[in-house]
C-alpha positions in Angstrom: 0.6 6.4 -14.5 2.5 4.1 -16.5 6.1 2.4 -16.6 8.4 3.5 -19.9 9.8 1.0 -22.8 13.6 1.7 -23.1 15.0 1.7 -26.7 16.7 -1.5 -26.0 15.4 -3.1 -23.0 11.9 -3.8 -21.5 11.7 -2.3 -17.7 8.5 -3.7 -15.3 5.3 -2.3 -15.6 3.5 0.3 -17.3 3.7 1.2 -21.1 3.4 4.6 -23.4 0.6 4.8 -26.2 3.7 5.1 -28.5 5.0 2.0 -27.7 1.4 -0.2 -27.2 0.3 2.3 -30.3 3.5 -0.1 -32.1 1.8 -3.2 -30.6 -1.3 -2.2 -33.1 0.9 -1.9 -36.0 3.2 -5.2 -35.3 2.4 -8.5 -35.4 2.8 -9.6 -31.7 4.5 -13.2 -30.4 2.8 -13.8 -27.2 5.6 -16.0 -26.5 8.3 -13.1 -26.4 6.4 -10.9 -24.0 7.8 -10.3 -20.5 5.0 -11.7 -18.7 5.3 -12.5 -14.8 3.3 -14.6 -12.7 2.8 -14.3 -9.1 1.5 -17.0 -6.8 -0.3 -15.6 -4.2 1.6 -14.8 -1.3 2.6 -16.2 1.6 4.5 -14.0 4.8 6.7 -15.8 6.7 8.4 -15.2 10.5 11.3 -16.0 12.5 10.5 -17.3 15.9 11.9 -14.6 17.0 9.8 -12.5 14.7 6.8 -14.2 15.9 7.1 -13.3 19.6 7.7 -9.5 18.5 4.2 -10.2 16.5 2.6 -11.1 19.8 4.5 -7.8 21.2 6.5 -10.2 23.8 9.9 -9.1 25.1 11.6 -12.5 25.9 13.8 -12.0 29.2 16.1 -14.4 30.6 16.8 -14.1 34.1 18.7 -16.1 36.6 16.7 -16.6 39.7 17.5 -17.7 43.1 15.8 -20.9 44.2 17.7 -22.1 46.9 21.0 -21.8 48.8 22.4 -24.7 46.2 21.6 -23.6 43.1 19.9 -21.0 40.6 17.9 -22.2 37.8 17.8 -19.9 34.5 14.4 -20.4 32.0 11.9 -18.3 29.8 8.6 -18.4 30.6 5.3 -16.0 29.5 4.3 -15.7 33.1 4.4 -12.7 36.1 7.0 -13.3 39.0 5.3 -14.8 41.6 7.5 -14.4 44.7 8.4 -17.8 46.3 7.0 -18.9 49.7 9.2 -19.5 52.8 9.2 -23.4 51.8 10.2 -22.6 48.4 8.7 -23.2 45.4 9.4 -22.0 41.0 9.5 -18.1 40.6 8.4 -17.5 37.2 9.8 -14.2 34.8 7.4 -12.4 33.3 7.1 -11.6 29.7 5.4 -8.0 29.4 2.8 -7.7 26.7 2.8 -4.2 26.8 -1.5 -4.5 26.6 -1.5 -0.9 28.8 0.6 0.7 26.5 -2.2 -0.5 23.9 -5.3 0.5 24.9 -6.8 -2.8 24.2 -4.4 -4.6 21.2 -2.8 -7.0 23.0 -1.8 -8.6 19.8 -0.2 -5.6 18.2 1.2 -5.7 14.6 5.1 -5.6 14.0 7.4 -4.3 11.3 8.8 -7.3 9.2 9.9 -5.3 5.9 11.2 -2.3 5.5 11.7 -0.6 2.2 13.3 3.0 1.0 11.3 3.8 -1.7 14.2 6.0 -4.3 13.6 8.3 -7.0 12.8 7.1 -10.3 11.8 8.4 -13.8 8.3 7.5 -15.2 6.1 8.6 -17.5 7.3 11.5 -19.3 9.5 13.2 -17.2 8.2 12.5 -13.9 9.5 11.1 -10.9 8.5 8.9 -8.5 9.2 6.6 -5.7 7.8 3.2 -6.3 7.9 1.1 -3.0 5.5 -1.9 -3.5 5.6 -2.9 -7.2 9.3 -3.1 -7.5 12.5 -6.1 -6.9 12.5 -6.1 -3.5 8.3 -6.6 -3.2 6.3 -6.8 -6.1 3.0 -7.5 -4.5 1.3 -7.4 -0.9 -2.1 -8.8 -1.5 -4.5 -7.4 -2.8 -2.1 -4.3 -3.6 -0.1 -4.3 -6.8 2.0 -1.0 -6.6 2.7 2.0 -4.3 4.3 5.3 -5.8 4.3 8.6 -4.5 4.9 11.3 -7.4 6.2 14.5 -8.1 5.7 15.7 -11.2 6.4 19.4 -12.8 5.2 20.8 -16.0 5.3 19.8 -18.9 6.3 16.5 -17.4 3.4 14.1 -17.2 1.5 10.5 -17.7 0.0 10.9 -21.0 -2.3 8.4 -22.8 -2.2 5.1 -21.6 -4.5 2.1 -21.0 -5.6 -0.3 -17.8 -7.9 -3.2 -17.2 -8.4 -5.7 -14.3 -8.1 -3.5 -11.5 -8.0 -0.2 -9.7 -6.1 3.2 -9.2 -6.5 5.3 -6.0 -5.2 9.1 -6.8 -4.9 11.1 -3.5 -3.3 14.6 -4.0 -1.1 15.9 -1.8 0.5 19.1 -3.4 -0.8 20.9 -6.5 -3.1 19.3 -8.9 -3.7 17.0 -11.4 -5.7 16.7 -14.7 -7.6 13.5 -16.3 -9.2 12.8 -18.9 -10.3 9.2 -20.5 -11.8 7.8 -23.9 -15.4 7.6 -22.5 -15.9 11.2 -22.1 -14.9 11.8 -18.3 -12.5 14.7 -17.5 -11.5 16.6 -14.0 -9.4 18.0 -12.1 -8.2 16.8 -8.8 -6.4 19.2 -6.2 -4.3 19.0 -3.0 -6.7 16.8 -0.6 -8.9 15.4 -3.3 -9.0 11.9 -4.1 -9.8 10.2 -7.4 -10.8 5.9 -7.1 -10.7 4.9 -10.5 -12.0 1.5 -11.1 -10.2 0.3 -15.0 -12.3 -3.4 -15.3 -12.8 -4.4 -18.3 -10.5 -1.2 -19.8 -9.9 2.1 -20.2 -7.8 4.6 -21.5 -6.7 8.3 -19.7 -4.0 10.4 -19.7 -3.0 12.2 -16.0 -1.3 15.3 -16.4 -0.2 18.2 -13.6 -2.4 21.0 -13.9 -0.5 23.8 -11.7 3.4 25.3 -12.1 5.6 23.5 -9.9 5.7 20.6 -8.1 2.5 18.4 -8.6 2.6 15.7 -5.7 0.5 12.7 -4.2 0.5 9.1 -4.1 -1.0 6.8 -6.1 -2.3 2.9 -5.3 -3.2 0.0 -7.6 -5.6 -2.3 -6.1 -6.5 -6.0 -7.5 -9.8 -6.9 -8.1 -11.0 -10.4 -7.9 -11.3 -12.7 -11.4 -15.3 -11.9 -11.3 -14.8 -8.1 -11.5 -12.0 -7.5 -13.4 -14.2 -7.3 -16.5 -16.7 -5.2 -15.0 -17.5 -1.5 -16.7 -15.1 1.4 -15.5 -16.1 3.8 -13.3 -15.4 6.6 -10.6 -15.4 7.9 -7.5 -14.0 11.0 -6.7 -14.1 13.2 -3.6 -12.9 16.9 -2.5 -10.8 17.5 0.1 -13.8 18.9 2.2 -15.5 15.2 1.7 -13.0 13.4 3.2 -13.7 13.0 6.7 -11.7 14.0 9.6 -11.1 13.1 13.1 -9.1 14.1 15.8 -7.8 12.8 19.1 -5.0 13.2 21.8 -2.7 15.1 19.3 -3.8 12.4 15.9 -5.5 13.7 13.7 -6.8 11.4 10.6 -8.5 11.4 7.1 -10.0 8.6 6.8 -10.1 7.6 3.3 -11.1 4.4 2.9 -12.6 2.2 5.7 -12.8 3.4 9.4 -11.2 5.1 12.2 -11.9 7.0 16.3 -15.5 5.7 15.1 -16.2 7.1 11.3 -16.1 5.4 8.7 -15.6 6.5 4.6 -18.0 6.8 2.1 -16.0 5.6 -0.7 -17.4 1.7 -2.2 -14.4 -0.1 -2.3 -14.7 -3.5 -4.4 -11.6 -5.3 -2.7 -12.4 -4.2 0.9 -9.4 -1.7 1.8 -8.5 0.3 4.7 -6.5 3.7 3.7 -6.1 6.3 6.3 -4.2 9.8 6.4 -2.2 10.0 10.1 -0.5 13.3 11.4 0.6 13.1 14.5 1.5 15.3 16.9 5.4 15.4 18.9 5.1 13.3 22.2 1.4 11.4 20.6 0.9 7.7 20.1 -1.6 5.6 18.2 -3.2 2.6 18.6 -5.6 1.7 14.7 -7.1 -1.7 14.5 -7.0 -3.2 11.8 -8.7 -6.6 10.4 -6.9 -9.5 11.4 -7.1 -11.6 8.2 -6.3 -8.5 6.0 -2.6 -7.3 4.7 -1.7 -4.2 5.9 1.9 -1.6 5.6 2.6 1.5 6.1 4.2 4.5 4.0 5.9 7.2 6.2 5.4 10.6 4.2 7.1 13.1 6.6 8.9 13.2 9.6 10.0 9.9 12.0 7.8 7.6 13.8 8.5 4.2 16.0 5.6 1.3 15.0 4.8 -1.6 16.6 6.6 -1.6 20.0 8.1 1.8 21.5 11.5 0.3 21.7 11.8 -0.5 17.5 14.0 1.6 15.9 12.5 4.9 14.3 11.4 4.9 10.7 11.4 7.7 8.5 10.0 9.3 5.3 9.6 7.5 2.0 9.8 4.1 3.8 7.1 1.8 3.5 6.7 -0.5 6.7 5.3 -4.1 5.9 3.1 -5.1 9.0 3.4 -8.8 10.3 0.0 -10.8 9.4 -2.6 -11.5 12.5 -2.8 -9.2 15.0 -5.5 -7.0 15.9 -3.6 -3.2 15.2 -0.7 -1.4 15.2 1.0 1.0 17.5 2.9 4.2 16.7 4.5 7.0 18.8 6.3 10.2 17.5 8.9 10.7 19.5 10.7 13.0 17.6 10.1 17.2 17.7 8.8 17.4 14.4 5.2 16.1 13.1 4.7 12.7 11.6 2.7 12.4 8.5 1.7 8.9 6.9 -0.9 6.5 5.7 -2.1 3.1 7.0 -3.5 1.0 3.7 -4.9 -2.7 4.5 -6.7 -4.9 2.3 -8.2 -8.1 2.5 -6.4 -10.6 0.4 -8.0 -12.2 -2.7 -5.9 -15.4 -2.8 -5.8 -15.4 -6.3 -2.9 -15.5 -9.2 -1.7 -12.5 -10.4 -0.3 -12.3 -14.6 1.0 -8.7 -14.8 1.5 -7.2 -18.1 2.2 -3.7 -17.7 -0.9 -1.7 -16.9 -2.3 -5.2 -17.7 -3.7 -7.3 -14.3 -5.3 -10.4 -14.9 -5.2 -14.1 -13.6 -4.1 -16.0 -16.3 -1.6 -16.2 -19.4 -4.1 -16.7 -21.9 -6.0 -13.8 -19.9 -3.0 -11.7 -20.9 -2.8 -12.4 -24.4 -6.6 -12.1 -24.8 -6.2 -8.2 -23.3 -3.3 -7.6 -25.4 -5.4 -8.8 -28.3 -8.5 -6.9 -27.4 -6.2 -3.5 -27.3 -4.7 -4.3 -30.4 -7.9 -4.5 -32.3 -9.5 -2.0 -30.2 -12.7 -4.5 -29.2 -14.3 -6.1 -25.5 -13.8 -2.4 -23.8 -11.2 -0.8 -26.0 -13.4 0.4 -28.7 -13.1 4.0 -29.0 -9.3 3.5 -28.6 -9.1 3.4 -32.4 -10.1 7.1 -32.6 -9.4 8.8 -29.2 -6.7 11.2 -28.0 -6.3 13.3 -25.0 -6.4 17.1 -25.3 
C-alpha cells in the first residue's frame, strides 16, 4: 500500500509507479525532496499521568487525629486504625493488584487517536492511525491502517525497502504479486509478513466483489537488516493459533499469549495479538516492559487500563504508557469487543522516511532513490517488470 502524489502538492508517504516511474525519466534534486527525519522517540507523563501508570488512585482524606485538630495528607499506605493513645492514620492508595491477577504495574492510556477515512492508493480507503500528524511513529512501528478496498479499487505497483509489512485480512481477500516471481492470495484470517530489505516491488489488489478489509502494519528494521534480501512469511487462517479463556478468546499472531506462542520469525521482536472478548469479560496480557505497545479497537467498546477510564471505541488506536508489566481491559458494554494488542521493542535508531522509502540517514535516502532510478543494489528487474 502506498500514499498518492497530488497534481500540485506532495502528501506524506507512499508513492504510485506513475509518479516514481517520472522519477526514472527526470533528473532528480535531492535537495527538493520532502524528506523527514525522526529522532527516536521519547514518551513523556504528567505526574498525574505517572501515578495512573502505576494504576494508583490518589485520595485525599481528612482524618481525625485528635479532639484539636484534623490533619489532611496523601500517602501510598493502608489505614491503620489509631491506638487509644493516638498515633498517624495513614489513607491508602489502592493498586488495584486483585483486579489484576498479578500486574501490579498495569499499563495506562496516554494517547488516544480516531483514525478517519482517507483515500489511498487507487480508490481505496483507509484509516491511517499511526503514520499520520498527530503520531507519526511509535518505535519500532512506522504506520497503522486498516483498509477497505472494493473492486477495481486497489494498490497497484509500487516499491519498498528498509523495512517490513504485516497484511492480516479481515474481510474478503487480497491478491499479490512482486518482481521476483512470488504471487498469492491471502483471505479473511490469513496473514501475509513481508519483509522489503534491500527492495522490492508488488502490487496488492482485492481479489473478491465487495468490501476487501484488514489492517496492515509497517515495522522498522534495524540499520544492519534493512539491506538484507526480501522475503515471506505467510500463514492461513487455520495456522494461526488460538486460545481461549473466561470469555477471551485470542489469535495470537505474533509473540505470545494464555501460554502459546506464534510461529512467525519476526526480525524486530513484536507482539501482535487478535482479542474478542466476550460482554461482562476482562483481560489482563503482559507485555515486555522495555517494549512500546498500543492498541487498535476494531469493533465494539472496551475500558483499558483501570475499570474506571472512560470507554474507547472502534477505529481508535490507544497509545499505552511506557514500563509497566501489562495491560488491563474489560467489556462492559452488551456487544463483543474485537481488537489487537501490537508491541515492539524499540530500535533507538533515526528514522529518514521517504515514502515507501525507510532508512537511517539522508544520504541513505538519496542512495535508494538513486538505486530505483537506475534500477540497481535490489531493484534490478524493475526496469522490465509489471504486475498482471
Amino acid at each position: 500500500m502506498y500514499h498518492i502524489l497530488k497534481k500540485k502538492s506532495v502528501s506524506y508517504g507512499r508513492r504510485t509507479e506513475r509518479d516514481l516511474n517520472s522519477m526514472r525519466r527526470l533528473p532528480i534534486n535531492f535537495n527538493l525532496l520532502p524528506i523527514r527525519t525522526v529522532s527516536p522517540c521519547i514518551l513523556f507523563t504528567t505526574q498525574k499521568q505517572q501515578h495512573q501508570h502505576l494504576g494508583i488512585e490518589i485520595k485525599r482524606r481528612i482524618i481525625p487525629f485528635s479532639r484539636r485538630r484534623g490533619i489532611e495528607f496523601e500517602s501510598n499506605r493502608r489505614v491503620i486504625p489509631t491506638s487509644e493513645r493516638g498515633g498517624i492514620a495513614i489513607q491508602s492508595i489502592s493498586k488495584m493488584s486483585s483486579d489484576h491477577h498479578g500486574i501490579e504495574r498495569p499499563r495506562m492510556v496516554m494517547k488516544r487517536i480516531l483514525a478517519r477515512p482517507q483515500h489511498e492508493g487507487d480508490g481505496a480507503v483507509v484509516r491511517r492511525s499511526i503514520g499520520r500528524m498527530e503520531l507519526r511513529h511509535l518505535d519500532p512501528f512506522l504506520m497503522l491502517d486498516e483498509f477497505s478496498v472494493t473492486p477495481p479499487a486497489g494498490f497497484p505497483d509500487h516499491p519498498h525497502r528498509g523495512f517490513e509489512t504485516v497484511t492480516y485480512m479481515t474481510q474478503g481477500a487480497f491478491t499479490h504479486q512482486d518482481f521476483a516471481g512470488h504471487k498469492g492470495t491471502i483471505r479473511a484470517g490469513d496473514l501475509q509478513w513481508m519483509t522489503a530489505g534491500r527492495g522490492i516491488i508488488h502490487s496488492e489488489m482485492p481479489a473478491e466483489e465487495g468490501p476487501n478489509k484488514g489492517l496492515q502494519l509497517w515495522i522498522n528494521l534495524s540499520s544492519k537488516e534493512k539491506m538484507i534480501e526480501p522475503g515471506y512469511q505467510e500463514l492461513q487462517s487455520q495456522d494461526i493459533k488460538i486460545a481461549e479463556r473466561d470469555g477471551v478468546e485470542v489469535r495470537i499472531i505474533a509473540g505470545e499469549a494464555m501460554g502459546i506462542k506464534s510461529p512467525v520469525y519476526t526480525r524486530t521482536p513484536t507482539m501482535y495479538l487478535d482479542f474478542t472478548m466476550k460482554p461482562s469479560a476482562q483481560l489482563h496480557q503482559p507485555i515486555p516492559e522495555s517494549w512500546n505497545a498500543f492498541v487498535y479497537i476494531m469493533e465494539g467498546e472496551g475500558v483499558l487500563g483501570s475499570p474506571n477510564s472512560s470507554p474507547a471505541t472502534a477505529h481508535h488506536a490507544l497509545v499505552l504508557s511506557p514500563g509497566g508489566e501489562g495491560i488491563s481491559v474489560w467489556n462492559k458494554s452488551p456487544k463483543p469487543l474485537r481488537f489487537v494488542l501490537i508491541a515492539g521493542k524499540p530500535l533507538n535508531e533515526p528514522v529518514v522516511q521517504y515514502g515507501p522509502f525507510v532508512m537511517n540517514t539522508q544520504a541513505e535516502i538519496d542512495q535508494t532513490i538513486e538505486d530505483y532510478h537506475f534500477s540497481r543494489n535490489g531493484f534490478e528487474k524493475a526496469k522490465y517488470w509489471k504486475s498482471q
